[in-house]
C-alpha positions in Angstrom: 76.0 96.2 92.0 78.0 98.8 90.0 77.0 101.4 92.0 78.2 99.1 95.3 81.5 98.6 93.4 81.8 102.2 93.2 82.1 103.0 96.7 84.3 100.1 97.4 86.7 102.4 94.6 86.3 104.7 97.4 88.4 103.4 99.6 90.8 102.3 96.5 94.3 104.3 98.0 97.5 103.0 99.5 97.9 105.5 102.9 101.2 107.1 103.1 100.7 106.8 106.5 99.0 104.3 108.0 99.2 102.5 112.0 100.1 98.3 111.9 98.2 96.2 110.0 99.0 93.5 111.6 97.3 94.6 114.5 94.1 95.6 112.6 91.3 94.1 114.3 90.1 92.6 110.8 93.6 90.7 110.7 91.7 87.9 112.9 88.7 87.7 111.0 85.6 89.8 109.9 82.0 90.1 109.0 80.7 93.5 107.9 77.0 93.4 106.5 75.2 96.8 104.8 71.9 97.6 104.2 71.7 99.7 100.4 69.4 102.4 99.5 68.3 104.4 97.4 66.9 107.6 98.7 63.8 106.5 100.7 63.6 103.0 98.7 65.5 100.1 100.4 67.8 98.2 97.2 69.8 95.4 98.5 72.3 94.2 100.9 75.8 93.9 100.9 78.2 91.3 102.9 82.3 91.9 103.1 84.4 89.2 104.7 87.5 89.2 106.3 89.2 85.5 106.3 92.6 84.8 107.8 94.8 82.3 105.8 98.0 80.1 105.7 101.3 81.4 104.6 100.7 85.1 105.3 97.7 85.3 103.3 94.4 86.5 104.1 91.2 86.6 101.9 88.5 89.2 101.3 84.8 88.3 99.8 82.3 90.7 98.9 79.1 89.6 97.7 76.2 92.3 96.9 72.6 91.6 96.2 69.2 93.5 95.1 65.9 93.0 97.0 62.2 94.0 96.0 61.1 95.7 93.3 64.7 96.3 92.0 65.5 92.6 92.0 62.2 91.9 90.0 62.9 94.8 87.3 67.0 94.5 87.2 68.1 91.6 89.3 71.5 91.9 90.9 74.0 88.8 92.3 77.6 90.0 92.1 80.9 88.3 93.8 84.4 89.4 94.4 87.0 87.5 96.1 90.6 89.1 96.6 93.9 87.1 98.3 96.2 89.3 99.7 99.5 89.3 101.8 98.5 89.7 105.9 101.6 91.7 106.3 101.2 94.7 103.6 97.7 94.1 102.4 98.8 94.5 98.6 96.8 92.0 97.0 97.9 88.9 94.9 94.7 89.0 92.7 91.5 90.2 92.4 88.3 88.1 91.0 84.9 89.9 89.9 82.1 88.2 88.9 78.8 90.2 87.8 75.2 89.4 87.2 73.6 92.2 86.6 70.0 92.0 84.4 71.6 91.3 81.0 74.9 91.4 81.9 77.0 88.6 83.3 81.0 89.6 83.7 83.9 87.9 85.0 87.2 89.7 85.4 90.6 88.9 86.9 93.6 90.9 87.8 97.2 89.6 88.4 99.6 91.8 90.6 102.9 90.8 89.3 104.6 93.2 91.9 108.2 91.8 90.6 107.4 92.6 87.1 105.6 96.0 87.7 102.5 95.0 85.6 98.7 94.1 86.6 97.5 91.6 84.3 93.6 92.0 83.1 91.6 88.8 81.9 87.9 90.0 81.1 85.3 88.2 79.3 81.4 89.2 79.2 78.9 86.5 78.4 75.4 86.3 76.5 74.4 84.6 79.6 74.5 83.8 83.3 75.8 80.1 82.5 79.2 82.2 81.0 79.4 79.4 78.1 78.9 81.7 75.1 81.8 84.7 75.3 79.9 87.9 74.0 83.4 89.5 74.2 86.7 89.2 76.1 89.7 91.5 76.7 93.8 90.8 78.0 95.4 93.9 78.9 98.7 94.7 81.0 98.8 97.6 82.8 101.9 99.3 84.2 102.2 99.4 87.8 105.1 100.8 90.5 104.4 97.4 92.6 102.4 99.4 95.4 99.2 99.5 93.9 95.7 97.9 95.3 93.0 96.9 93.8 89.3 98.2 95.1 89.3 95.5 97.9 92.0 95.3 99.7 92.4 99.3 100.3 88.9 99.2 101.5 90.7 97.4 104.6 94.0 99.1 104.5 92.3 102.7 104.7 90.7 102.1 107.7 94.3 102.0 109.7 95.4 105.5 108.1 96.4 108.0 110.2 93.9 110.9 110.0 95.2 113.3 112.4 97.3 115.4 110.3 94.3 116.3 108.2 95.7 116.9 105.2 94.9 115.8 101.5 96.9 112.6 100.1 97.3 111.2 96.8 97.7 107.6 95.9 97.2 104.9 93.8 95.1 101.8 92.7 94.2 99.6 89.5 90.7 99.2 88.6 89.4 97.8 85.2 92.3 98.7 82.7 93.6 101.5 84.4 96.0 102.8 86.9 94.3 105.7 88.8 95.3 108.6 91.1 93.4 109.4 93.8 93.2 111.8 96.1 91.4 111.8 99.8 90.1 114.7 101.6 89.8 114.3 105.9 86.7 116.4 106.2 86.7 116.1 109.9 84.9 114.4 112.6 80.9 114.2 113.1 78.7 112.3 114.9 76.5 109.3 112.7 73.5 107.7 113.8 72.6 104.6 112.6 70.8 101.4 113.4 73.2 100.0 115.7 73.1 103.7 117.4 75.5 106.5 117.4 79.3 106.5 116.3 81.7 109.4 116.2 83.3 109.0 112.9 86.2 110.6 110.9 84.1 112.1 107.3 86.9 111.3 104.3 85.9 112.2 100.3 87.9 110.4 98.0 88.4 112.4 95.0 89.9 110.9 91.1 91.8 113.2 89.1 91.3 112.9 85.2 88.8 111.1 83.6 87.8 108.3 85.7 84.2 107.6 87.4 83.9 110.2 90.1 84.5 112.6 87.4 80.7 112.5 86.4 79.5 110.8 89.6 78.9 113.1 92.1 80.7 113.3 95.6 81.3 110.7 97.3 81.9 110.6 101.5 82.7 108.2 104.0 82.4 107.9 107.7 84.7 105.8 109.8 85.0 105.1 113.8 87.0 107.0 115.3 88.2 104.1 117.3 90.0 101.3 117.2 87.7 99.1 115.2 87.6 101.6 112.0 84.2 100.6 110.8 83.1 102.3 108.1 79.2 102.5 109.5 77.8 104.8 106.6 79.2 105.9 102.6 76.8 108.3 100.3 77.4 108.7 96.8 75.4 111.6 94.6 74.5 109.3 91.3 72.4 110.9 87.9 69.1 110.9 89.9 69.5 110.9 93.6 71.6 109.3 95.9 72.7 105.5 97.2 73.3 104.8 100.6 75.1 102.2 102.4 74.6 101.8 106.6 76.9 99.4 108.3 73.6 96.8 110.1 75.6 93.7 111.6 79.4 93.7 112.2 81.6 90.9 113.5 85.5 90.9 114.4 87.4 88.2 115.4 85.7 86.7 118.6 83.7 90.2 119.6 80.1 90.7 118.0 
């Protein structure tokens, strides 16, 4: 979903700061499942992935999907798949593949970290089959070589180190652009939730400019203040309302 997609940009910074990756309990594997709503209406579910791989590589797979009423009216499949290096996180690609209603999309971006450019292949099609090319788009955007894409930062900010509680500005490519973000540490507050009751670190990413938070609402984020860093709950204020996504089933490494 687009709207699922935009809280994943949430989490779309390279830390200045950040605690060993490497030691990340996601490193070994895991299974984060969400439950999606809209105000009192439940919309869908979403599934993120965490899959070790040869050579230093580990890949990410986030799939969303509507549920209902929502998935009768506007029916929702979406897919995207990210390899990335175990040691630094910064990703080698990043796939997207949309179904949304009417609209089916499938977009790739190359990190060429050597070369300093993200490459962008997008095509939308007339049709979920993706035979018939309604339009398509190559662009090359500049990047400094740091940069990740929406994916992969959604696992690296979880080992930033929050204590100093200050705001931070980084970077990430999403679409055709190179953004800069910022990310306020709100604090720490207490979240219940299905699985019961986490004391969590509250972060709001912010984008400068004229990119999607601009018009979008706030946007906050709750993460365990632990050593697993799950994010159990993300709101986002949208044109009428509010979507919510709550952290139901988690899974990492061996540990459920």
């Amino acid at each position: 979903m687009k709207w699922f997609a935009f809280l994943l940009f949430a989490f779309a910074f390279a830390p200045a700061f950040a605690a060993d990756v490497n030691k990340a309990p996601w490193m070994e594997g895991e299974r984060l499942s969400y439950s999606l709503s809209w105000g009192f209406f439940s919309a869908g579910s979403a599934d993120m992935n965490a899959i070790p791989k040869e050579n230093r590589k580990i890949e990410f797979e986030s799939v969303a999907r509507n549920n209902g009423a929502f998935k009768t009216i506007y029916p929702v499949a979406d897919t995207i798949h990210t390899l990335a290096d175990s040691k630094t996180l910064l990703p080698d690609y990043f796939r997207k593949i949309l179904n949304e209603g009417s609209y089916f999309n499938s977009s790739l971006i190359r990190f060429d970290r050597h070369g300093q450019k993200a490459i962008l292949s997008d095509s939308v099609f007339f049709d979920s089959r993706r035979k018939n090319v309604k339009s398509h788009v190559d662009t090359t955007i500049a990047i400094k070589g740091y940069e990740h894409c929406i994916v992969s930062a959604f696992y690296l900010v979880r080992s930033m180190d929050f204590s100093a509680k200050k705001d931070s500005y980084f970077a990430a490519v999403s679409g055709k652009k190179r953004y800069t973000l910022k990310v306020i540490v709100h604090g720490k507050e207490t979240v219940e939730t299905g699985l019961g009751s986490f004391r969590c670190i509250k972060v709001e990413p912010v984008l400068g400019g004229d990119g999607i938070f601009k018009t979008s609402g706030r946007l906050f984020i709750w993460i365990t203040d632990d050593s697993r860093r799950l994010p159990v709950l993300m709101k986002t204020e949208i044109t009428i309302g509010s979507i919510r996504a709550e952290l139901t089933r988690f899974k990492q490494g061996a540990s459920e």
